[in-house]
C-alpha positions in Angstrom: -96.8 38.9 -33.5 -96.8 41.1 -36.3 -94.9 44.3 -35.3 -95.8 48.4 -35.6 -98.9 48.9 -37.5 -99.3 45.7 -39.4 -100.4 44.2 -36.0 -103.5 46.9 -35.5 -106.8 47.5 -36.8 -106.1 50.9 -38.8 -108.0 54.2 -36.8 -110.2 56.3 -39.3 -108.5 58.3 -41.8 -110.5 61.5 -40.6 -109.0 61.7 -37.4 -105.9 63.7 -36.6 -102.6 61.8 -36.2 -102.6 62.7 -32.1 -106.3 61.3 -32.1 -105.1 57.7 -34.1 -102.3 57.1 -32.2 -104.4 57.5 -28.9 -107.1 55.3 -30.7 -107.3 51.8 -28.9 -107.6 48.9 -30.5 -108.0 45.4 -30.8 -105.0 43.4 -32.4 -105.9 41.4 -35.6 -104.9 38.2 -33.7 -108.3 38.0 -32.0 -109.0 34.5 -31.0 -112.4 33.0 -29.9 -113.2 29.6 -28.2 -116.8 28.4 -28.6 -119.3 26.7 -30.3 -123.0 27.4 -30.8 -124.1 25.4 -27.9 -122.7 27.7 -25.9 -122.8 31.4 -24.7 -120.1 32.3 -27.7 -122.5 33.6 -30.0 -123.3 36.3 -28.1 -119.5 37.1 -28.4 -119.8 36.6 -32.0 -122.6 38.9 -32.6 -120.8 42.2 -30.9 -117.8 41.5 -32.9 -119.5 41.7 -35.7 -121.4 44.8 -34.7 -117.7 46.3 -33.8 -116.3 44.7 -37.4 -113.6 42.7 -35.3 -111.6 40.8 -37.5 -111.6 37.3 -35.2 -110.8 33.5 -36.0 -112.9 30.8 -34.0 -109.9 28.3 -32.7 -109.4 24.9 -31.8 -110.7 24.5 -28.6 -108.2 21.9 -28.0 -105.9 24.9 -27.5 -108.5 26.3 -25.6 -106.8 28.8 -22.4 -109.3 28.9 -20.2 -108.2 27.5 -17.0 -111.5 26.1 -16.4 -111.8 24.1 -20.6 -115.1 26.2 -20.7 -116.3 28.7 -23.3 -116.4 31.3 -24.4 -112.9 32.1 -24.2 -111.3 35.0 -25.8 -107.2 36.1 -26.7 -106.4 39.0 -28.2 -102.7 38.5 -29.4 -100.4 37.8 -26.9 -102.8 39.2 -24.0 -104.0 37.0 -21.2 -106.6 34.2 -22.2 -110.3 36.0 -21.1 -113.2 34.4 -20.1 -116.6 34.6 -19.1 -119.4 35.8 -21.6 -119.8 39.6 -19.8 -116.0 40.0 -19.0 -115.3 39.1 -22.4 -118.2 41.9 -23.4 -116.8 44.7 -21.1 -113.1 44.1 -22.9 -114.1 44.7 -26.2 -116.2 47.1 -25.4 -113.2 49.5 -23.7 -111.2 48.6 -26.4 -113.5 49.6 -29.6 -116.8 49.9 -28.5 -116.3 53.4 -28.3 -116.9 56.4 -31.2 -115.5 55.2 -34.7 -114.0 52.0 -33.6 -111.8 53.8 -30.6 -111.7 53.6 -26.9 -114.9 53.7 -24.7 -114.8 56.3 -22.4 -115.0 56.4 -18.6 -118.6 57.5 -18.7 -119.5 55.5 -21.5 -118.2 52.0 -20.1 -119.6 52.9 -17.1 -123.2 53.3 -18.8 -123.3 49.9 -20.3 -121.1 47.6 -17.5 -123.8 47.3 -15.1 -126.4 45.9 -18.2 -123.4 43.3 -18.9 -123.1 42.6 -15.2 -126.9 42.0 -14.4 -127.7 40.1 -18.0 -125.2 37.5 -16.2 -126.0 37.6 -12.4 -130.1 38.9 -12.3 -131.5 37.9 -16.2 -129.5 34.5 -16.6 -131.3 33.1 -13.4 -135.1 35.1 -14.3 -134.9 33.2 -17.9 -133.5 29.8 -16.8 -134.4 28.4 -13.3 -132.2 25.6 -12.4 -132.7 22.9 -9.6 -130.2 22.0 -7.4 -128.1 20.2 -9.7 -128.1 22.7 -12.7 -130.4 21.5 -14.7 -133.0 24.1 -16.4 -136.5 23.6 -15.0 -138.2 26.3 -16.6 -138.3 30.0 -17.5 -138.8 32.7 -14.6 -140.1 35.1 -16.7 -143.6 33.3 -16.5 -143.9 34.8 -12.8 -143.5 38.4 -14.3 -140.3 39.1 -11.6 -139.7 42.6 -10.7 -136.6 42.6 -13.3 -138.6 41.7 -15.9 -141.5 44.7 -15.1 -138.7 47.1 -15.2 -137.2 45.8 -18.4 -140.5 46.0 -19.8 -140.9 49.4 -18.6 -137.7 51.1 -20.0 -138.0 49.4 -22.9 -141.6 50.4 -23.4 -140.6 54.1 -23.9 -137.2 54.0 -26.2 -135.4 51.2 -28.4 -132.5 50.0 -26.4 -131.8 50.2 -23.2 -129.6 53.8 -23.6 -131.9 55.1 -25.2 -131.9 55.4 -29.3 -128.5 54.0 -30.0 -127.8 50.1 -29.7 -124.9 49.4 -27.6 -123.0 46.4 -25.9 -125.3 46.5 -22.9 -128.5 45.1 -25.7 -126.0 42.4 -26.7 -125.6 41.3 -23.3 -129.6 41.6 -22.1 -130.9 40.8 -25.7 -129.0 37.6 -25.9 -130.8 36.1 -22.9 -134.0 37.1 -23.7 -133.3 35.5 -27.3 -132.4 32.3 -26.1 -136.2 32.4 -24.6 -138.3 31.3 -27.4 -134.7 29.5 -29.0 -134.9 26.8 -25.8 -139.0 27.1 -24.5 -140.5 28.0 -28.0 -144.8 29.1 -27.5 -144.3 27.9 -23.8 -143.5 31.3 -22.5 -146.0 34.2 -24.4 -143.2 37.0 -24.6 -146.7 39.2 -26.0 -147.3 39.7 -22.7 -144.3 42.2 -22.5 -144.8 44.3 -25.6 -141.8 46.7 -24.9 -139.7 43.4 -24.5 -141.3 41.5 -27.8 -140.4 44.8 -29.7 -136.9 45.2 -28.4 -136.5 41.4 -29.2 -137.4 41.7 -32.5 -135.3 44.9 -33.2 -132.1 43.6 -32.1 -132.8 39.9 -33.9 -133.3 41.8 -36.9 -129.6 43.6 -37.0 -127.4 41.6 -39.4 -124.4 41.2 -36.5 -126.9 39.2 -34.7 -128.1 36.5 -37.9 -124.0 36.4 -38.7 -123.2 35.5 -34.8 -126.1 33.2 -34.5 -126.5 31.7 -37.9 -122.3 30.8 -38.1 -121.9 27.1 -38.7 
């Protein structure tokens, strides 16, 4: 591993020298397990939106102690798995204000989005039956989740406010893979606020690089 600064993502030239030294970043080793079957792209698409210089590897080398993807390394870190943990790591490490560290407060914010797209919105967009298989889409019930997604979203662009973060990567990628897997069979019109974030956040060019790679 490449040592001193040849190994790091250079911080911006504007900041002082204290400030760049305290600025954390992500090595240039960053490794990604996945494939476009999988939950990966979502991955992709915020390391685009962060510029993350990243490789996609051989997932015969794949870490993850489970042979699933998405799986992340960042140099010679441990291997990180699971699409929101994955998330919540780069965001701490360069989510935050030019390319640097989120702080408390800020990773705070946009953790419990990353948290619930995986345990509340993953379930409310694909129902399973008892042996995993997708059955449907919940959002056809209109579920209490869904009325207060459709609320927030119904009086600002993302979900903090006028500034796209980590949490819309999270929540937007479900609510992509909607019309990706059910197509006309679930009317997303009927959430307006939704169908307008939806297209806002399919429109950002991180999102057609992520979900377009080959």
């Amino acid at each position: 591993r490449p040592g001193g600064m040849q190994g790091l993502r250079m911080a911006p030239s504007g900041l002082s020298a204290t400030k760049r030294a305290a600025v954390a970043t992500v090595s240039m080793e960053v490794k990604l397990y996945g494939s476009q079957g999988s939950r990966s792209p979502l991955v992709n698409w915020y390391l685009h939106e962060t510029d993350t210089k990243y490789t996609m590897a051989d997932r015969a080398m794949n870490p993850h102690p489970f042979g699933q993807i998405p799986c992340l390394k960042d140099g010679d870190g441990p291997a990180i798995f699971e699409s929101g943990a994955i998330l919540t790591y780069l965001a701490h490490k360069c989510g935050g204000k030019e390319g640097g560290q989120m702080e408390p407060d800020e990773l705070a914010a946009v953790t419990p989005w990353i948290v619930w797209a995986n345990s509340a919105l993953d379930p409310i967009c694909f129902v399973e039956n008892e042996r995993g298989q997708v059955i449907g889409c919940g959002i056809e019930a209109n579920p209490k989740g869904i009325q207060v997604l459709e609320s927030i979203l119904s009086k600002q662009d993302y979900l903090l406010g006028d500034q796209f973060s980590v949490a819309d990567v999270a929540v937007a990628s479900y609510l992509l893979y909607v019309p990706q897997f059910f197509g006309d069979r679930v009317n997303m019109d009927r959430w307006p606020g939704i169908s307008a974030y939806m297209l806002r956040c399919a429109s950002r060019p991180g999102y057609a690089q992520a979900y377009e790679r080959e």
